[in-house]
C-alpha positions as CSV (number, residue, x, y, z in Angstrom):
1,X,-53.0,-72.4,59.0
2,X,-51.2,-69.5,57.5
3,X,-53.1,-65.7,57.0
4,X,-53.4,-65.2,53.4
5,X,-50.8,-62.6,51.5
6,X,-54.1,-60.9,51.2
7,X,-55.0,-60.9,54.7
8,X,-51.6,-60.1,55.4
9,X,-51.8,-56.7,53.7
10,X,-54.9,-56.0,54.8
11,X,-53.5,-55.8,58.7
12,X,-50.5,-54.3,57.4
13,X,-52.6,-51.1,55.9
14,X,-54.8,-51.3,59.1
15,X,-52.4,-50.9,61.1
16,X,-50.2,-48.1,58.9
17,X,-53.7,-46.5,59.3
18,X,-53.9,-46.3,62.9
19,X,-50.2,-45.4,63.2
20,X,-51.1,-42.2,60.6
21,X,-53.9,-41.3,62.8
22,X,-56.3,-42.2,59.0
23,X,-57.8,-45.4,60.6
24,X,-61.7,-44.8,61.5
25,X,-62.4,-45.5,64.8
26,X,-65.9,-45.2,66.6
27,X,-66.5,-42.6,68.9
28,X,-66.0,-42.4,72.3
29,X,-68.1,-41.4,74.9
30,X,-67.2,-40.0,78.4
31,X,-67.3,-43.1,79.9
32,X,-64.7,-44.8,77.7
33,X,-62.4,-42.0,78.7
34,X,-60.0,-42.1,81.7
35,X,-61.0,-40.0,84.7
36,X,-58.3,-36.5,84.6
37,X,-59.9,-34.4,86.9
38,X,-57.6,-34.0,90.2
39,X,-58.9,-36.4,92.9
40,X,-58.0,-35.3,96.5
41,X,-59.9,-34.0,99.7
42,X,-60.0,-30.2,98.9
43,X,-59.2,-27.6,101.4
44,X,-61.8,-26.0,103.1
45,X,-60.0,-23.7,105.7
46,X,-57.0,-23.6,107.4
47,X,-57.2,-23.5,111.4
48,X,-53.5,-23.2,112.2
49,X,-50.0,-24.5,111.5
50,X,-50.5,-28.0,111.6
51,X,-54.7,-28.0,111.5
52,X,-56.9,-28.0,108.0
53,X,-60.5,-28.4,107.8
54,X,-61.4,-30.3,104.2
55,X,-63.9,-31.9,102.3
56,X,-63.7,-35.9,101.6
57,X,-63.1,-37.5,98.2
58,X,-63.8,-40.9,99.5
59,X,-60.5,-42.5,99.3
60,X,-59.0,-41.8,103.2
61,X,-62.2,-39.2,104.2
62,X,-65.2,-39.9,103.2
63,X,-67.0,-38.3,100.1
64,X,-68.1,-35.2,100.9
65,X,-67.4,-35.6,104.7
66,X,-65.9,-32.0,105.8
67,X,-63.0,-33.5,108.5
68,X,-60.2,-31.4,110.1
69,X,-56.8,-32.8,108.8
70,X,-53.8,-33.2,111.4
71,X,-50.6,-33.1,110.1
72,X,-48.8,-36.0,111.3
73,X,-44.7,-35.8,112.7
74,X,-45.1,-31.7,112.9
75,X,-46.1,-29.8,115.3
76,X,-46.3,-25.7,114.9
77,X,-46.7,-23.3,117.7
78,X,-50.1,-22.3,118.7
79,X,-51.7,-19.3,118.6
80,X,-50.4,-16.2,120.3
81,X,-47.2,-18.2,120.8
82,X,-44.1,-17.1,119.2
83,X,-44.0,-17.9,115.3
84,X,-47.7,-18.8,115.3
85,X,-49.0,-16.5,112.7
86,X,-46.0,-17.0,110.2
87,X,-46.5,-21.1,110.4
88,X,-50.3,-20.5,109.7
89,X,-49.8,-18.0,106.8
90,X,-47.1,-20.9,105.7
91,X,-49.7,-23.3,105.8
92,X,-52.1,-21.5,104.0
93,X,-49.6,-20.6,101.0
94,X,-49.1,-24.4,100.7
95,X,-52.6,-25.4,101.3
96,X,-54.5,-22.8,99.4
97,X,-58.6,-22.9,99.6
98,X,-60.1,-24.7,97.1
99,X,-56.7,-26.5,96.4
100,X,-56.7,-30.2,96.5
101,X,-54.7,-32.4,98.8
102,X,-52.9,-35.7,98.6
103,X,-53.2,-37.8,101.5
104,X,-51.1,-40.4,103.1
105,X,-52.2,-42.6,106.3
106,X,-50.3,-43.9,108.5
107,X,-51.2,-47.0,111.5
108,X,-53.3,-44.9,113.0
109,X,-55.9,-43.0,111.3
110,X,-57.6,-40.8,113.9
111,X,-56.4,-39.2,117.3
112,X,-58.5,-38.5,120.5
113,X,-60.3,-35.3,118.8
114,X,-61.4,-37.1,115.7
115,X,-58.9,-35.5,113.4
116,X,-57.5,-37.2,110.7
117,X,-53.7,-38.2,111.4
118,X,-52.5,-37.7,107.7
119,X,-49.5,-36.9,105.8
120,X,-49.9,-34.2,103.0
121,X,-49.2,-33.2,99.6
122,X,-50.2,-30.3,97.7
123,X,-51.2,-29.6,94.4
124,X,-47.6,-29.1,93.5
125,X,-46.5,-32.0,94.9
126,X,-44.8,-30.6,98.1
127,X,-44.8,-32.9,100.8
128,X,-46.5,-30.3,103.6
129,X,-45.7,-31.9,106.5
130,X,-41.9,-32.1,105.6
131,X,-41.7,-28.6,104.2
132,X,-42.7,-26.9,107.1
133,X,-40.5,-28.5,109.4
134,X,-37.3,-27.6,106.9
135,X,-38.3,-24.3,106.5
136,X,-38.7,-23.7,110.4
137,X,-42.3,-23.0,110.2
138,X,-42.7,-26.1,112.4
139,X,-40.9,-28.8,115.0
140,X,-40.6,-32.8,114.5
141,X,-42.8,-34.3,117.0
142,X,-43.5,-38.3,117.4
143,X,-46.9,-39.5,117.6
144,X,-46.5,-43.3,117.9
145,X,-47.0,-45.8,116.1
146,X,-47.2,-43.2,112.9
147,X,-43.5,-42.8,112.6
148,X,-42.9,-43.6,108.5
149,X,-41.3,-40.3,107.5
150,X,-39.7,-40.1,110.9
151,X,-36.1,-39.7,109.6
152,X,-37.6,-37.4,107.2
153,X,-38.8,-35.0,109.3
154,X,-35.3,-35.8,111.4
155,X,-33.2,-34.3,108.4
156,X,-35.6,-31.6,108.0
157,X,-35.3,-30.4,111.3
158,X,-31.6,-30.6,111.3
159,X,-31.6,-28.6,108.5
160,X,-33.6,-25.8,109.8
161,X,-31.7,-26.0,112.9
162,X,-28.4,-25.6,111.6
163,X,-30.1,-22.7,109.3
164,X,-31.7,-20.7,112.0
165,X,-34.5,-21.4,109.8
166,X,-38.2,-19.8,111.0
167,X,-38.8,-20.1,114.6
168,X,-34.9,-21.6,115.2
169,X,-33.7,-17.8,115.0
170,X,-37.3,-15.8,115.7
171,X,-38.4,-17.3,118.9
172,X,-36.4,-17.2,122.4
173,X,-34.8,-20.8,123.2
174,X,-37.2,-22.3,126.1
């Protein structure tokens, strides 16, 4: 069975309708609408370098579970060692308070001290963990089996090296 010439123009005008933005369409509540607001754990505090306290969102962290975030493949001097305060004020001009994270897990999720083993971006899509490693605000360090940005953090390092990048040309070689 063939539509009807009638029928035909009908969906034709229907359609020109919608395509003009003329068409009536039935309103939509908040429910039919898609779900904008940023999703992400959202930074509580910044302990140091390589160390942020947030609260869950419930994808990796639980919802509204406040957790301390370890940075996975960095590692930034601690405090009252040389470069410590710069790599914490670096951290906390990526990670802003209030700001809201992107998360990335690796094999394992959780270390010896409960923290969260996690790669991070912000809300400008800087991959943390990366950038303070190429900026010298922090060294590559392994913690197996959580290797996947591993030749990431490999270049990055180079980079900063070659540089004299942060703590490559600030702090005394050990």
């Amino acid at each position: 069975m063939h539509p009807s010439p009638r029928s035909r123009t009908t969906a034709a005008l229907a359609s020109a309708a919608v395509v003009l933005g003329l068409g009536t369409m039935a309103p939509t509540t908040e429910a039919d609408q898609p779900d904008t607001r940023q999703r992400g754990p959202v930074v509580l505090r910044v302990i140091d370098g390589d160390t942020v306290e947030v609260r869950g969102d419930g994808r990796v962290i639980p919802d509204g579970a406040v957790a301390r975030v370890r940075l996975l493949e960095i590692d930034t001097p601690e405090r009252g060692e040389c470069f410590s305060h710069e790599a914490t004020a670096r951290t906390t001009e990526l990670l802003p308070i209030g700001s809201r994270l992107r998360t990335e897990r690796d094999v394992e999720l959780k270390d010896r001290f409960d923290r969260y083993l996690l790669y991070v971006w912000n809300e400008r899509d800087v991959f943390v963990n990366e950038s303070l490693v190429r900026s010298g605000h922090a060294t590559k360090v392994l913690f197996e089996p959580n290797d996947k940005y591993w030749p990431t953090m490999t270049r990055a390092e180079a980079a900063a090296r070659q540089a004299g990048a942060g703590l490559w040309s600030a702090c005394p070689a050990p």
